[in-house]
C-alpha positions, 0 to 999 in steps of 0.5 A: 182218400183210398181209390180201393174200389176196383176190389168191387165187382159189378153186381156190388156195384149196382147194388150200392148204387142203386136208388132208395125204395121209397114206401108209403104207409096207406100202400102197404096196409093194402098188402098180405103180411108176408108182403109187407114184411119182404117191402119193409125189411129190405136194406134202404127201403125208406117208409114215409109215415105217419106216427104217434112216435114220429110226430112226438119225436118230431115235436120234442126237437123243439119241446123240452117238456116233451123231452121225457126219458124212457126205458128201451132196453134192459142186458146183462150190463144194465138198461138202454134209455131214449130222450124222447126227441134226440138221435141218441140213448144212454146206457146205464151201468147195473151196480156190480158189473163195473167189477167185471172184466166184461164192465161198460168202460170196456164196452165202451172202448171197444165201440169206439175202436169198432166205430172208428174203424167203420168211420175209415174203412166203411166207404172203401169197403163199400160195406152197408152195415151201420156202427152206432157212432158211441159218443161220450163215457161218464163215470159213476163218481164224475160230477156232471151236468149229465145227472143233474138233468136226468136224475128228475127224470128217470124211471125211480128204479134207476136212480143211483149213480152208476157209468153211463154210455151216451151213443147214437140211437137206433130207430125202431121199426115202424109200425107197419112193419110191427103189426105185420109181424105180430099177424104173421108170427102169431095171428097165422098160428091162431095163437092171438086173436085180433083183439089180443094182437092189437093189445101185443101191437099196443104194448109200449115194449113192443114199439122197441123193436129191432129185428136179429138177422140169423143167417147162421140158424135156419128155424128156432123159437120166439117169445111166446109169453108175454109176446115180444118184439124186443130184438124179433128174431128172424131165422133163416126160414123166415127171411127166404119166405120174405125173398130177402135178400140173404146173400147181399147181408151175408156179403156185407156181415163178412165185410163187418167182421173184416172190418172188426177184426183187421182194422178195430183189431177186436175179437168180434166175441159176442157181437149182434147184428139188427134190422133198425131204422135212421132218420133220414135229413131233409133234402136242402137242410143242414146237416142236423135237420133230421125228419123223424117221418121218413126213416130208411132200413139199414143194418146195424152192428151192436154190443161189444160188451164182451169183445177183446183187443188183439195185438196184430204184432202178435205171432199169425197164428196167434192173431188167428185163434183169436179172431176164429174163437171170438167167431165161434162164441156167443151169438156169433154162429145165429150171425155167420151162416154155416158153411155146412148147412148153407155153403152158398150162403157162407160163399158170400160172406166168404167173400165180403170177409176176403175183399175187405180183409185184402183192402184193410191189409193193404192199406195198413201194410200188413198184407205180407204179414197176414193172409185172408184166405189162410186165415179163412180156411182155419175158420171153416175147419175150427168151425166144425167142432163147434157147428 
């Protein structure tokens, strides 16, 4: 086990150590909005609530007629399914993406290098961001038990035969949280009225919903028609409105990036970061008794569809284009805050970057090799022509 935890300082500390904000759903509905929303995206809060979606989750553990197959989610690479009742999803392949570089056997490998880095380096980090773990790769020609008992039960456009990705599912935000976010987006605006909101709130899209944390961009746009709550995004603006807690996420999206970069040794291109939801065990249960009624907020790091390996044996400054350019692409610069427009903000992940960085290179030996603060400083001035 790596004693590492003098690299933390005392404010990381408490913070890691501090107990769970219990949140309870009749005491929130008393609440404005904007209050509920401060309560409910806060890292460890845990809401006890009272579901449709929760009882029917909680039900079909042990119903397999309840156990129906949905559509969560559709990309580039294909659709996003739930098994109502299991803590897992699949993702399904679109036919002709497996010809592409950027194919879900690729996505697949470097979840997995993502999620095992974060399995061993997580705790001696300290870092608060959650990989979904990505469990098992079934090819679209393999004769599997898998297709038998999904193929009855998928939506009919899906039924062809394409790779799968079975992975740990990340639970929505409640429904308190859903409906504070419709009325305070969109009902303040006067753009719905109460009666459209509640049909917004309804709509069986809309319970899919994971909120991106762009802490690098301080306003922009949401979905306007049809209203969706689909990956909600939360800019900046929004989430110092809320009194979130921004530099605590800034501090732990550079402890994520650490962790991608030198222990997974993936570039890190094109990456998301989400509020979501777990499941919470049951006090004095084994380790699979889960209880869909109390769910706890976390962050979560997703989609390595497009993210490349990076061979540390490679010359420094080769390894160091490679991590700076996969910062600067895609998604990634919504994530990173700008340490132009926000230097005290980018401070923090600044800092998260540096201390995992210096536990990972440590432990692996590489601290001679590479330096953090070296490879920090050619980030922030590449990251110029692109800000």
């Amino acid at each position: 086990m790596l004693q590492l935890d003098q690299h933390l300082d005392t404010d990381e500390r408490e913070s890691l150590g501090a107990s769970r904000q219990l949140l309870v759903q009749n005491d929130l509905e008393a609440l404005s909005n904007s209050a509920i929303l401060t309560k409910c995206l806060s890292l460890n809060s845990v809401f006890s609530i009272s579901s449709s979606f929760a009882r029917l989750f909680q039900d079909a553990r042990s119903r397999p007629e309840l156990q129906s197959i949905n559509e969560i989610g559709v990309g580039l690479q294909g659709a996003v399914f739930e098994q109502v009742g299991e803590r897992l999803v699949f993702k399904k392949e679109k036919p002709g993406n497996e010809n592409l570089p950027s194919n879900l056997r690729n996505e697949y490998q470097m979840h997995s290098a993502v999620s095992d880095a974060f399995q061993c380096y997580g705790a001696p980090t300290f870092c608060q961001v959650r990989v979904p773990r990505a469990f098992e790769f079934i090819s679209r020609a393999k004769e599997d038990q898998f297709w038998k008992d999904v193929f009855p039960r998928i939506p009919s456009a899906y039924r062809e035969y394409g790779d799968v990705v079975k992975m740990e599912r990340i639970l929505p935000l409640p429904k308190v949280a859903r409906k504070a976010l419709l009325a305070h987006f969109y009902g303040s605006e006067k753009q719905l009225d109460s009666t459209e909101l509640e049909r917004a709130l309804g709509n069986t899209k809309n319970k899919h919903c994971l909120a991106r944390v762009y802490l690098g961009q301080t306003t922009g746009s949401i979905a306007r028609d049809p209203v969706s709550l689909r990956n909600f995004p939360l800019y900046l603006k929004s989430m110092n409105d809320f009194v979130m807690d921004v530099k605590t996420m800034a501090k732990e999206f550079g402890k994520a990036y650490a962790i991608m970069h030198w222990a997974a040794c993936v570039n890190s291109d094109d990456v998301e970061f989400v509020l979501g939801t777990s499941t919470v065990q049951r006090q004095g249960s084994d380790a699979e008794t889960f209880d869909f009624q109390h769910r706890e907020v976390g962050l979560y790091l997703l989609d390595f569809g497009q993210c490349e390996k990076v061979d540390l044996s490679h010359e420094p400054e080769v390894v160091y284009q490679a991590f700076k350019g996969g910062m600067v692409t895609g998604d990634n610069r919504l994530f990173i805050p700008n340490y132009q427009s926000t230097p005290d903000l980018f401070a923090e992940f600044r800092s998260g970057y540096c201390k995992a960085g210096e536990i990972i290179l440590a432990e692996r030996k590489l601290e001679d090799r590479f330096d953090i603060e070296d490879f920090m400083r050619e980030y922030e001035e590449y990251a110029e022509d692109f800000l």
